[in-house]
C-alpha positions as CSV (number, residue, x, y, z in Angstrom):
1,X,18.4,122.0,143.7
2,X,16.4,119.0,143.4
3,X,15.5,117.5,147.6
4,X,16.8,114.3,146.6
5,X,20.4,116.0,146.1
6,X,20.6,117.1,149.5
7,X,20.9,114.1,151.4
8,X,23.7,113.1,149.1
9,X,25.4,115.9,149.1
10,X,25.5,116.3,153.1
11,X,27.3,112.6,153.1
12,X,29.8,113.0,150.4
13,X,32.7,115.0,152.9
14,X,32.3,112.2,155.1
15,X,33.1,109.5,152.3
16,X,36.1,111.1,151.3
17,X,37.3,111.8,154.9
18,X,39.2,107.9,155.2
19,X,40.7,108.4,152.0
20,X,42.4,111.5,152.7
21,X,43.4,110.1,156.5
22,X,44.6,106.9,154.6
23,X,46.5,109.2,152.4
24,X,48.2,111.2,155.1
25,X,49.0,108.0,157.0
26,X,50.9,106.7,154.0
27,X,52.6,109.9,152.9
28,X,54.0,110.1,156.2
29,X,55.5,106.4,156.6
30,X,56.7,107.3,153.2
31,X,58.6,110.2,154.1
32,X,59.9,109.1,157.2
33,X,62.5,106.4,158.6
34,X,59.6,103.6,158.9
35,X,59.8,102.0,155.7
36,X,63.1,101.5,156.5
37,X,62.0,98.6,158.1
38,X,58.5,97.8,157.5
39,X,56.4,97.0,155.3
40,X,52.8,96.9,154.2
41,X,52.5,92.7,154.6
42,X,56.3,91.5,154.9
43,X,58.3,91.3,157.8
44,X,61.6,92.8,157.6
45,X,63.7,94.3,160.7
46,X,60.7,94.9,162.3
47,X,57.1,93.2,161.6
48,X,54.8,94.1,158.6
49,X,52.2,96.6,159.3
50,X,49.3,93.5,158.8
51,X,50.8,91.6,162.0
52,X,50.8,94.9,164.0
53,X,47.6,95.9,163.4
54,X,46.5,92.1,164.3
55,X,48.3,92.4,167.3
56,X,46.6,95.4,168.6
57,X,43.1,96.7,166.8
58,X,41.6,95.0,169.6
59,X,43.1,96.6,172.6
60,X,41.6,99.7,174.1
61,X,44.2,102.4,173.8
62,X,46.1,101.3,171.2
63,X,46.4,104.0,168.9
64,X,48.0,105.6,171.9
65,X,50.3,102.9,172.5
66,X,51.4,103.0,169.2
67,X,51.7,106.5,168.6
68,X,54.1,106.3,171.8
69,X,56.3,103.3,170.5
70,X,56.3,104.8,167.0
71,X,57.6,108.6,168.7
72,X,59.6,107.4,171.9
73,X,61.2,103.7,170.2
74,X,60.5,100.4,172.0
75,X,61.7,97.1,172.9
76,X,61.0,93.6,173.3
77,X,57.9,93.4,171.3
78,X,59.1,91.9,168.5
79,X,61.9,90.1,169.6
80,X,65.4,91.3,170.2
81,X,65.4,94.3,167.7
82,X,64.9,97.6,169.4
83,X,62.6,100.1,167.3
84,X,64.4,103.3,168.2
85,X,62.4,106.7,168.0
86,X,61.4,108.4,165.2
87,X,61.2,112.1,164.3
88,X,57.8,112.7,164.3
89,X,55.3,114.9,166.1
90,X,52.4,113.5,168.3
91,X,49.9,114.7,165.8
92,X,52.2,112.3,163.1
93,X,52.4,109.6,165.6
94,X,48.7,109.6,165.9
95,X,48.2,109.7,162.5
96,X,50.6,107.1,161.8
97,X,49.1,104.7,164.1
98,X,45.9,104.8,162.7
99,X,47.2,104.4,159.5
100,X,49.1,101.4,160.8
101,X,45.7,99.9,162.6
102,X,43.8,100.5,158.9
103,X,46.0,97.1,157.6
């Protein structure tokens, strides 16, 4: 194998690492009750993914905090509308936050 190949090589699982999280993330709002009432960049029931992401990529913590309003429900965020909670694991809950903080 040529040295030049090497390098590439080594880098090439961690390129294709976000796509597959990216994928997961979306698969699982897919198959659970989220689209329901959200969506990628409308609001609906609840906001669009782009205005929750804007609301919290900055904070510290907030995958957490949204892995814990997406599993345990939450209210008074967003207005009036109670999110209630979803059947998910905390892995899923993680995953979906991250997903959600991607947008």
């Amino acid at each position: 194998m040529k040295p030049n190949l090497i390098p590439i090589l080594a880098v090439l699982p961690l390129l294709a690492a976000p796509v597959a999280h990216a994928s997961d993330g979306e698969a699982l709002f897919k198959s659970k009750p989220c689209a329901a009432c959200h969506a990628v960049d409308t609001k609906m029931v609840g906001p669009a993914l782009t205005e929750i992401a804007a609301k919290y990529s900055d904070q510290e913590g907030a995958v957490d905090t949204l892995a814990d309003h997406i599993k345990n429900g939450t209210q008074g965020n967003w207005g009036p509308v109670p999110m209630p909670p979803n059947p998910v694991t905390e892995e899923e809950a993680r995953t979906l936050a991250e997903w959600v903080l991607e947008h």
